[in-house]
One Martini backbone bead per residue (centre of mass of N, CA, C, O) as a GRO file, in nm:
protein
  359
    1UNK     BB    1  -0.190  -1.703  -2.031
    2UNK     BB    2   0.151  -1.766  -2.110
    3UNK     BB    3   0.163  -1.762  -2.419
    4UNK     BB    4   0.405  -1.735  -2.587
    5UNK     BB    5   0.683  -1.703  -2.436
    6UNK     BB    6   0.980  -1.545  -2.386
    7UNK     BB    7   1.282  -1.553  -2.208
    8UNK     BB    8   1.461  -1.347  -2.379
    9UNK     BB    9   1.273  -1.119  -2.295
   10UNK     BB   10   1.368  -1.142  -1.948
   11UNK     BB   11   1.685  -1.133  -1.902
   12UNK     BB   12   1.722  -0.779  -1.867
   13UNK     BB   13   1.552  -0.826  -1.615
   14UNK     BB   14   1.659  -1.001  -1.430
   15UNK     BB   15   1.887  -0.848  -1.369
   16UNK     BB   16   1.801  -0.609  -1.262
   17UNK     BB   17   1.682  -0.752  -1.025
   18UNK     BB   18   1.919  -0.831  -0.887
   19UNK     BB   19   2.066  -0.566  -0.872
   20UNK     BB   20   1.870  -0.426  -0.693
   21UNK     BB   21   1.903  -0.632  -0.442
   22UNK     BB   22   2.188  -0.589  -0.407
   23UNK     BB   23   2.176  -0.262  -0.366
   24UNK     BB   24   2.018  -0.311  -0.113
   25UNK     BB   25   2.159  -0.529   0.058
   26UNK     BB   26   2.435  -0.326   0.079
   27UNK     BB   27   2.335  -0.128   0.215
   28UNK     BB   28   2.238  -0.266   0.445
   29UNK     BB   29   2.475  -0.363   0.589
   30UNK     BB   30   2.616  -0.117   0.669
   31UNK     BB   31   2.412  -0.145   0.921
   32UNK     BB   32   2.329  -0.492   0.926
   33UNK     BB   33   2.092  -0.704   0.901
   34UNK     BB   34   1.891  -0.689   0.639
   35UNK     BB   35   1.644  -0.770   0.785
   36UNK     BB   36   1.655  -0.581   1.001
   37UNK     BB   37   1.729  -0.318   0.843
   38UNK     BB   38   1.451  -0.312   0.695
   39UNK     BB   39   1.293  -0.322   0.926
   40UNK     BB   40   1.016  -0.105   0.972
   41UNK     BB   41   0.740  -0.024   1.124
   42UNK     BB   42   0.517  -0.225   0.987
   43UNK     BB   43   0.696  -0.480   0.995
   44UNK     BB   44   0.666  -0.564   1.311
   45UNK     BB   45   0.379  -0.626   1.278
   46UNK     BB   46   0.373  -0.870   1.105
   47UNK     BB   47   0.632  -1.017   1.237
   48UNK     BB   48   0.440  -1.052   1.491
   49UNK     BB   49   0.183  -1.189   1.398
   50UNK     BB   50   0.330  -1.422   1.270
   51UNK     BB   51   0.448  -1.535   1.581
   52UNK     BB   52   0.168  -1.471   1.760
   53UNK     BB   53  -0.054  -1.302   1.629
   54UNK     BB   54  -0.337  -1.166   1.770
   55UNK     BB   55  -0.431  -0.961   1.960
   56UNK     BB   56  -0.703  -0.899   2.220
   57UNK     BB   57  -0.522  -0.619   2.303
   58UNK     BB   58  -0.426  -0.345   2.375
   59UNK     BB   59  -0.163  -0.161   2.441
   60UNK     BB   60   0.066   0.009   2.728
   61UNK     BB   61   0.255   0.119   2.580
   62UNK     BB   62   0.432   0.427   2.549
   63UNK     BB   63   0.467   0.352   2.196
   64UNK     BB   64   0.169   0.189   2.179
   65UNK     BB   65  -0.091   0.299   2.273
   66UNK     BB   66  -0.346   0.185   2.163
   67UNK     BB   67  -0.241  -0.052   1.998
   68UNK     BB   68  -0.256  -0.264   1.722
   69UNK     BB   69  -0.298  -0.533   1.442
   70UNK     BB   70  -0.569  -0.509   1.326
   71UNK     BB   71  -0.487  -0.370   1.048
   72UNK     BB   72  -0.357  -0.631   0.966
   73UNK     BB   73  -0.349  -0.826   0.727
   74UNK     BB   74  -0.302  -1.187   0.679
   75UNK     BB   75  -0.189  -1.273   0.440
   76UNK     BB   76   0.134  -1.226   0.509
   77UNK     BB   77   0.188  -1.340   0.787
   78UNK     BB   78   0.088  -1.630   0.685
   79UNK     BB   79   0.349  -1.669   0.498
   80UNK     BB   80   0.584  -1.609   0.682
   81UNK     BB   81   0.500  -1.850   0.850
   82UNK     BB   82   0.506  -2.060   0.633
   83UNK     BB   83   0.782  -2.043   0.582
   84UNK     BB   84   0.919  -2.092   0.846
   85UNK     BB   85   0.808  -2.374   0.867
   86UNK     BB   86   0.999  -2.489   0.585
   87UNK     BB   87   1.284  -2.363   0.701
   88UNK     BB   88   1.346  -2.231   0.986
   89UNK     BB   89   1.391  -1.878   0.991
   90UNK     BB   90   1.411  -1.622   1.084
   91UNK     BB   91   1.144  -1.436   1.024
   92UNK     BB   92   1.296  -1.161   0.953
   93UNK     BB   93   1.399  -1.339   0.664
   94UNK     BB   94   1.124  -1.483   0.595
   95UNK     BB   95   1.009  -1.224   0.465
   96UNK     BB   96   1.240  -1.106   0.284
   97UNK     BB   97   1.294  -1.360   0.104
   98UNK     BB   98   0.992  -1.364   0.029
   99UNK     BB   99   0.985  -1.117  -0.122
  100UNK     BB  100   1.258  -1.134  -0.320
  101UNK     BB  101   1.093  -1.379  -0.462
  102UNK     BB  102   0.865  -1.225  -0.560
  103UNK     BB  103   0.983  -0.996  -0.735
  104UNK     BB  104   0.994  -1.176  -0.995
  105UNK     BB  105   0.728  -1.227  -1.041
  106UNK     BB  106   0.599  -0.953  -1.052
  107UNK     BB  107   0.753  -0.844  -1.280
  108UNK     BB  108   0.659  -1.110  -1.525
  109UNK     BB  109   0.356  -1.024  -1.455
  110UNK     BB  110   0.402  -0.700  -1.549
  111UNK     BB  111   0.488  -0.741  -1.833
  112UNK     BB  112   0.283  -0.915  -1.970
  113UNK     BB  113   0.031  -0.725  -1.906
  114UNK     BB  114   0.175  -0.454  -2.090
  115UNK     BB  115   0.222  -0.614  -2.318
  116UNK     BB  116  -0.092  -0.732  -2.377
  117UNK     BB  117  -0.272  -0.434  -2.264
  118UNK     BB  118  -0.113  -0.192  -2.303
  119UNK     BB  119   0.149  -0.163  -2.508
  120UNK     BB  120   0.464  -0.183  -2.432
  121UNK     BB  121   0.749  -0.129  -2.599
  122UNK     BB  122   0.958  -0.091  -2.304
  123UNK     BB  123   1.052  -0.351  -2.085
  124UNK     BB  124   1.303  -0.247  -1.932
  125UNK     BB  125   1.193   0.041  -1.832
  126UNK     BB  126   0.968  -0.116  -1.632
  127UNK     BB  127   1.191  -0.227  -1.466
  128UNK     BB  128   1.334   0.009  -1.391
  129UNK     BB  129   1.058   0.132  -1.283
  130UNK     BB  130   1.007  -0.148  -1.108
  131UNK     BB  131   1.321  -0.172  -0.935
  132UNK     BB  132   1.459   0.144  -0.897
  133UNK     BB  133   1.314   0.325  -0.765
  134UNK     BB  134   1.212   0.460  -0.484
  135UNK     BB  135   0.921   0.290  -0.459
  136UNK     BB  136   1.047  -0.028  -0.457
  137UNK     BB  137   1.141  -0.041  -0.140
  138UNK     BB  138   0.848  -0.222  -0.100
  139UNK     BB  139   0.916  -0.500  -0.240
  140UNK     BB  140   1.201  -0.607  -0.082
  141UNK     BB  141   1.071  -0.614   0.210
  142UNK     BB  142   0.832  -0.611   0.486
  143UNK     BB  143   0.574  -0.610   0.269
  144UNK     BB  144   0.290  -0.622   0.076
  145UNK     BB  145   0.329  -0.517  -0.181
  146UNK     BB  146   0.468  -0.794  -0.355
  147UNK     BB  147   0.179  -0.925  -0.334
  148UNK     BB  148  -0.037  -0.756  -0.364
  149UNK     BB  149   0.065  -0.661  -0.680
  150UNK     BB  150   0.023  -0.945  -0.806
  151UNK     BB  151  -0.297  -0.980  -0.753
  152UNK     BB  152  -0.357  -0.685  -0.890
  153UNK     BB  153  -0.264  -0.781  -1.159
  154UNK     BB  154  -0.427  -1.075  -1.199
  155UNK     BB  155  -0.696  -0.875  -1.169
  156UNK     BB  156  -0.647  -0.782  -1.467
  157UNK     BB  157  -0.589  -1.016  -1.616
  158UNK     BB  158  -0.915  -1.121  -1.577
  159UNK     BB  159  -1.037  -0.944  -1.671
  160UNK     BB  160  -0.944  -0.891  -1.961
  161UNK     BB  161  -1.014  -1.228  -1.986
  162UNK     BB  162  -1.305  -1.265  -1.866
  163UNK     BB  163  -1.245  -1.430  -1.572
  164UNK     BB  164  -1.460  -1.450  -1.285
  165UNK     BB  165  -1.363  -1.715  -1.122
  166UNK     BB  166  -1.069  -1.637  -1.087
  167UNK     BB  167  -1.106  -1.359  -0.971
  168UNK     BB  168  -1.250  -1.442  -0.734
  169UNK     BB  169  -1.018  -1.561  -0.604
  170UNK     BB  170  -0.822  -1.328  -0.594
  171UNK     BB  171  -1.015  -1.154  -0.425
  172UNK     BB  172  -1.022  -1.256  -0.147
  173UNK     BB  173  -0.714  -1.249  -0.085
  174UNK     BB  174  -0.713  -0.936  -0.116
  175UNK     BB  175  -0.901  -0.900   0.106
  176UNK     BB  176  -0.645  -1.024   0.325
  177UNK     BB  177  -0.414  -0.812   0.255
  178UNK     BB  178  -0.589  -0.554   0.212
  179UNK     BB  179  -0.874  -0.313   0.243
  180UNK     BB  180  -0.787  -0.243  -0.050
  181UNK     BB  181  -0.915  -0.510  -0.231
  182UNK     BB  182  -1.227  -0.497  -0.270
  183UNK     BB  183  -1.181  -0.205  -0.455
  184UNK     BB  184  -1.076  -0.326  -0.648
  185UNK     BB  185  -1.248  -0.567  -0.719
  186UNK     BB  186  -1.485  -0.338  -0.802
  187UNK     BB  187  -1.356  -0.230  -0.994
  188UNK     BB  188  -1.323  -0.493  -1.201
  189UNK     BB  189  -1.673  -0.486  -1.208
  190UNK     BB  190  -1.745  -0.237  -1.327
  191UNK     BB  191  -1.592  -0.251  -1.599
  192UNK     BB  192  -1.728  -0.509  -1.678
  193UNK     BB  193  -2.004  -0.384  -1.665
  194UNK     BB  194  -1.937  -0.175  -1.868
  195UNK     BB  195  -1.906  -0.328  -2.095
  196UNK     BB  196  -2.183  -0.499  -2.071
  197UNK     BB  197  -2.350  -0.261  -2.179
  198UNK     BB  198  -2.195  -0.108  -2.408
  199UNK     BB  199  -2.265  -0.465  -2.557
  200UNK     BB  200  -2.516  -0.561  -2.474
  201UNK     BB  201  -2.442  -0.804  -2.212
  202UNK     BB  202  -2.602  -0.841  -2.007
  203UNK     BB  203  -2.622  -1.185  -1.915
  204UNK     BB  204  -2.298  -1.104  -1.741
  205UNK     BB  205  -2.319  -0.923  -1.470
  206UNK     BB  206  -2.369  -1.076  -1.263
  207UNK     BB  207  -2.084  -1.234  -1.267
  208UNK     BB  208  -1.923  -1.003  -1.256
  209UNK     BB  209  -2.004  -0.936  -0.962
  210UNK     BB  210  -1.901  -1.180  -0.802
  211UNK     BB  211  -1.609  -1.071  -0.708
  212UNK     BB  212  -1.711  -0.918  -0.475
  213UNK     BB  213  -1.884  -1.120  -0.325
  214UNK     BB  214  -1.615  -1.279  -0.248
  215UNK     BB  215  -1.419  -1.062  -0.090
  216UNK     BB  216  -1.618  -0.975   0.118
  217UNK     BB  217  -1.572  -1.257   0.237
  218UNK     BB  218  -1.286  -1.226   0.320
  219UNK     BB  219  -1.343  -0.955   0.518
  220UNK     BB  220  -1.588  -1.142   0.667
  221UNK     BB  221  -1.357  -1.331   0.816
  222UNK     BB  222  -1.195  -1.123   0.938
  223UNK     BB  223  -1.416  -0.978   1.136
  224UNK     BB  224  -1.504  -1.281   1.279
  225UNK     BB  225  -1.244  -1.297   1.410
  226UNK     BB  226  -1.249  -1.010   1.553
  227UNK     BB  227  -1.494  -1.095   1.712
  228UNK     BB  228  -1.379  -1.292   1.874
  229UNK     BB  229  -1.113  -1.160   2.001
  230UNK     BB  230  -1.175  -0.832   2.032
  231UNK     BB  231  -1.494  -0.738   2.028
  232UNK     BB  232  -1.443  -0.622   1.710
  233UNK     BB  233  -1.493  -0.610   1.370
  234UNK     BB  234  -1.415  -0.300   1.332
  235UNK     BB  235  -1.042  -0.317   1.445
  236UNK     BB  236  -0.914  -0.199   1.178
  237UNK     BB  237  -1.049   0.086   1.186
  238UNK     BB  238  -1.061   0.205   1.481
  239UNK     BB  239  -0.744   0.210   1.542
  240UNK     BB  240  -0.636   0.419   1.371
  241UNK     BB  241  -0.661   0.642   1.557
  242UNK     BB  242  -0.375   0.580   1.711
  243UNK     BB  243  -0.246   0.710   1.413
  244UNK     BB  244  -0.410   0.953   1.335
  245UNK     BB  245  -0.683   0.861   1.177
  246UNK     BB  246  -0.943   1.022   0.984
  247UNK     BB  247  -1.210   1.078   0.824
  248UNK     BB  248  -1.225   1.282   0.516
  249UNK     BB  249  -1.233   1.492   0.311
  250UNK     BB  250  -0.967   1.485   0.110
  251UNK     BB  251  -0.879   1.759   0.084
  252UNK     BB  252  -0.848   1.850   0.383
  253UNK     BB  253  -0.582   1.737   0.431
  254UNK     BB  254  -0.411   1.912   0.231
  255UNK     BB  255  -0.483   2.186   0.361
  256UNK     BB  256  -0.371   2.128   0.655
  257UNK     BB  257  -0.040   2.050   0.534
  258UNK     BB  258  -0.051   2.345   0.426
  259UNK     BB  259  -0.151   2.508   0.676
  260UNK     BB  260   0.103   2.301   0.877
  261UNK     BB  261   0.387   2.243   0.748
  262UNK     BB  262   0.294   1.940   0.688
  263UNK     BB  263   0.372   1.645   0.522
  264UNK     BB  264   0.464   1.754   0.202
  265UNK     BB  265   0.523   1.479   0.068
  266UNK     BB  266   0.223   1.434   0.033
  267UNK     BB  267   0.128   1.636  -0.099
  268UNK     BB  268   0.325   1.592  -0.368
  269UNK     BB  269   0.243   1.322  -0.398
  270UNK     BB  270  -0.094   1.386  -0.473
  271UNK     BB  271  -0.032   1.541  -0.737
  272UNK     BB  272   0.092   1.303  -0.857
  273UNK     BB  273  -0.104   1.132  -0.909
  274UNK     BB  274  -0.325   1.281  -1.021
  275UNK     BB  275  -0.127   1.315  -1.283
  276UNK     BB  276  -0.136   0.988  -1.355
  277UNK     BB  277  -0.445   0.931  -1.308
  278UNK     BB  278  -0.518   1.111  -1.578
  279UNK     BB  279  -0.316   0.988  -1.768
  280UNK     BB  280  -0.463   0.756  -1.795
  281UNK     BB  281  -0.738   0.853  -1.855
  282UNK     BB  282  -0.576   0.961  -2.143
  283UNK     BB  283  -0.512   0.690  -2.257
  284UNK     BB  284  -0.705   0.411  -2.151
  285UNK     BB  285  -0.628   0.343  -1.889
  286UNK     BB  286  -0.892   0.270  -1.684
  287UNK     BB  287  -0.864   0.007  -1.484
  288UNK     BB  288  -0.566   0.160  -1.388
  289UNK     BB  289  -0.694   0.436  -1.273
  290UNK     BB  290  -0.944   0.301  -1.121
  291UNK     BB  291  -0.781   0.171  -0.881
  292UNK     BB  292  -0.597   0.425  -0.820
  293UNK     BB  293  -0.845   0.636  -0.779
  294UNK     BB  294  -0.948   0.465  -0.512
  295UNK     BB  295  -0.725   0.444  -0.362
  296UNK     BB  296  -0.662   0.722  -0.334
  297UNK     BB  297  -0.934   0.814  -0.198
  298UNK     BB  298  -0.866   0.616   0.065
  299UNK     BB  299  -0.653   0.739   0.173
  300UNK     BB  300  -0.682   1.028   0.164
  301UNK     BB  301  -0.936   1.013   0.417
  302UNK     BB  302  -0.681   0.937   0.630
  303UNK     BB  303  -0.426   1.097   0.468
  304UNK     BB  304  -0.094   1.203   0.332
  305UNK     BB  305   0.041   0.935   0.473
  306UNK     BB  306   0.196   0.763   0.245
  307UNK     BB  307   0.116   0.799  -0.045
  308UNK     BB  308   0.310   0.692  -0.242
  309UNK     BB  309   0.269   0.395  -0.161
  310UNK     BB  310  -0.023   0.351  -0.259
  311UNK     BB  311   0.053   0.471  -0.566
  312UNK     BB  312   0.344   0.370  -0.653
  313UNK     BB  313   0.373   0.085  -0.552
  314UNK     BB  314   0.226   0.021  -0.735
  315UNK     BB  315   0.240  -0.159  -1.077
  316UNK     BB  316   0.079   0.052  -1.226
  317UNK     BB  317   0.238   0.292  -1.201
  318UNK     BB  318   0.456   0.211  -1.338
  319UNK     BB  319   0.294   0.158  -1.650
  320UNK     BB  320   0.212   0.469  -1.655
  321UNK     BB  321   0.475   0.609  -1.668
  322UNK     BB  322   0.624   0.482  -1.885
  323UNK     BB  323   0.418   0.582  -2.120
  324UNK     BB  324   0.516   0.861  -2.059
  325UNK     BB  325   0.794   0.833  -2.154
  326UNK     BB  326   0.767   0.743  -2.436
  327UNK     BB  327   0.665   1.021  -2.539
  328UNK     BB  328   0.932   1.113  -2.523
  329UNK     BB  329   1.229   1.125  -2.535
  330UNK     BB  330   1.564   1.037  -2.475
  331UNK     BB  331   1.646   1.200  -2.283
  332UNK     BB  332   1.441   1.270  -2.086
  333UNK     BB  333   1.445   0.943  -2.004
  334UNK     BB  334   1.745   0.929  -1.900
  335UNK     BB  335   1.716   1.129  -1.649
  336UNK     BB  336   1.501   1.036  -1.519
  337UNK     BB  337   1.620   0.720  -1.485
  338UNK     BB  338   1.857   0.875  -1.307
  339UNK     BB  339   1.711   0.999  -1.076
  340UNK     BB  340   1.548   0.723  -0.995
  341UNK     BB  341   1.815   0.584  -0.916
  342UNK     BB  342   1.960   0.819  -0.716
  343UNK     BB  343   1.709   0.789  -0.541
  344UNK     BB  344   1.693   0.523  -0.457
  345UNK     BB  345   1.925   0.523  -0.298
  346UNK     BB  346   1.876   0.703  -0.115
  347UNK     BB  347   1.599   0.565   0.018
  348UNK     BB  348   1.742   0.395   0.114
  349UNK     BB  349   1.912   0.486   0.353
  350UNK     BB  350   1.677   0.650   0.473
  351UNK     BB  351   1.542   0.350   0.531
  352UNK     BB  352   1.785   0.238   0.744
  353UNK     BB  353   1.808   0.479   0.937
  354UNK     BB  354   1.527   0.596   0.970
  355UNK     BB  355   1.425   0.820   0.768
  356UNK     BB  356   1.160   1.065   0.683
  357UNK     BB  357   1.167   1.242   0.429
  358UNK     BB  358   1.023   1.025   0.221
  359UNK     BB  359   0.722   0.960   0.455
   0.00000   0.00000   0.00000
């Protein structure tokens, strides 16, 4: 899968990524230990489950009430717990150590793909947008982000690639990972049977059809965890009513938020999303803006709180970004990749403050 790399074509995207974890962790210093300041939010859930395991019932705390970790799914906390068991470092260092280490491989696999299936042109803006961006904030920290985006980049390079056993390997995990890992393969399914209408290659369809139905064994091993655990199959969905999600058509969520003027930065992130995924498929980038329209469209139906992540935090959306810029002048991309590097410096800040300006 990756003859003939050349390593120094990857010197200054690994610096860019040194430099990038640097000035992440020197900002977290401001506040208190790295590891402790950077965990916001989803993290201590994370990182609660790596060390305690799934609750059998729901929190009773005032802060906390009907709320349980079972949206969480398992992948990455027991990855945080196995790194704890070979280091034996605080829970939270090793997480973050986990995810900051996992990042030079995320690079290293995004711009592969982007090069050898994209044609992107010049990887160092790819490294500069997947690396200093403000979107890139949940890549160094304590979240799935880049385990996510390596297994979803995995799962392109298998499909363009026609190697369905691989990906079924692939697929199990990522539907571990998060809910939307399952639909993740169904994109890369649908696309291969497209393929294969398209070139009437008929005698391939079932084949391509199989990691769909390995990803759903990943999903349907974790609701027999819990109806086991918690008596209820899907208490991964069921609760999140606890965080006020509700499932909604698309649009509605965009309405309620523009007619009580809140959430409008899920707002204005939904419109850039549409916006960059509209341009990916006239571009030719199918497979990878079917990903994020599928994952966009499973996002916004339960709101638009935190849409930035769901479709910026993907290194998909990062190589579709970069191929825009491409097209762009010289200037205009100074100044883009100059606002996303100050903008990210500020994300971090308040991110570490622990404001919700942009979240």
């Amino acid at each position: 899968m990756f003859n003939n790399i050349k390593i120094k074509n990857f010197l200054i995207p690994i610096a860019i990524c040194i430099l990038s974890l640097f000035i992440f962790d020197a900002e977290a210093i401001l506040f208190s230990n790295p590891s402790q300041a950077s965990c916001k939010w989803d993290c201590h859930w994370y990182i609660h489950i790596a060390q305690f395991g799934y609750e059998k019932d729901t929190y009773l705390y005032y802060n906390k009430f009907g709320m349980a970790g079972w949206p969480f799914f398992p992948a990455y906390p027991m990855l945080v717990r196995f790194v704890h068991y070979i280091i034996g470092y605080d829970y939270y260092e090793c997480g973050l150590i986990l995810n900051q280490a996992l990042l030079f491989f995320l690079m290293f696999i995004t711009l592969f793909y982007a090069k050898k299936f994209c044609e992107i042109k010049n990887e160092v803006i790819l490294a500069f947008i997947l690396l200093m961006s403000p979107f890139s904030v949940w890549y160094k920290m304590q979240y799935t982000e880049c385990l996510y985006g390596i297994l979803v980049i995995l799962a392109c390079i298998f499909t363009k690639e026609k190697k369905y056993i691989s990906l079924s390997v692939v697929a199990f995990f990522l539907s571990l990972t998060r809910p939307t890992g399952v639909f993740v393969v169904l994109s890369c399914s649908l696309y291969l049977i497209y393929t294969c209408l398209k070139n009437k290659e008929y005698e391939n369809i079932i084949n391509y059809a199989f990691p769909t139905v390995v990803g759903s064994l990943g999903v349907s091993s974790y609701m027999l965890f819990l109806y086991k655990t918690a008596g209820d199959a899907l208490a991964f969905s069921h609760i999140e009513i606890s965080w006020g999600k509700h499932l909604k058509f698309p649009g509605a969520w965009i309405v309620k938020a523009i007619v009580h003027l809140k959430k409008i930065n899920g707002v204005i992130s939904s419109f850039i999303d549409i916006f960059f995924i509209r341009y990916g498929f006239k571009n030719n980038l199918h497979l990878e803006s079917l990903i994020l329209l599928i994952t966009f469209l499973l996002a916004i139906s339960g709101g638009v709180e935190s849409m930035h992540r769901y479709i910026m935090g993907n290194p998909l959306f990062s190589i579709i970004l970069c191929i825009f810029l491409n097209d762009k002048s010289k200037m205009f991309r100074k100044i883009t990749l100059s606002l996303l590097f100050l903008t990210g410096v500020l994300v971090n800040y308040f991110w570490f403050y622990g404001a919700k300006y942009f979240y």
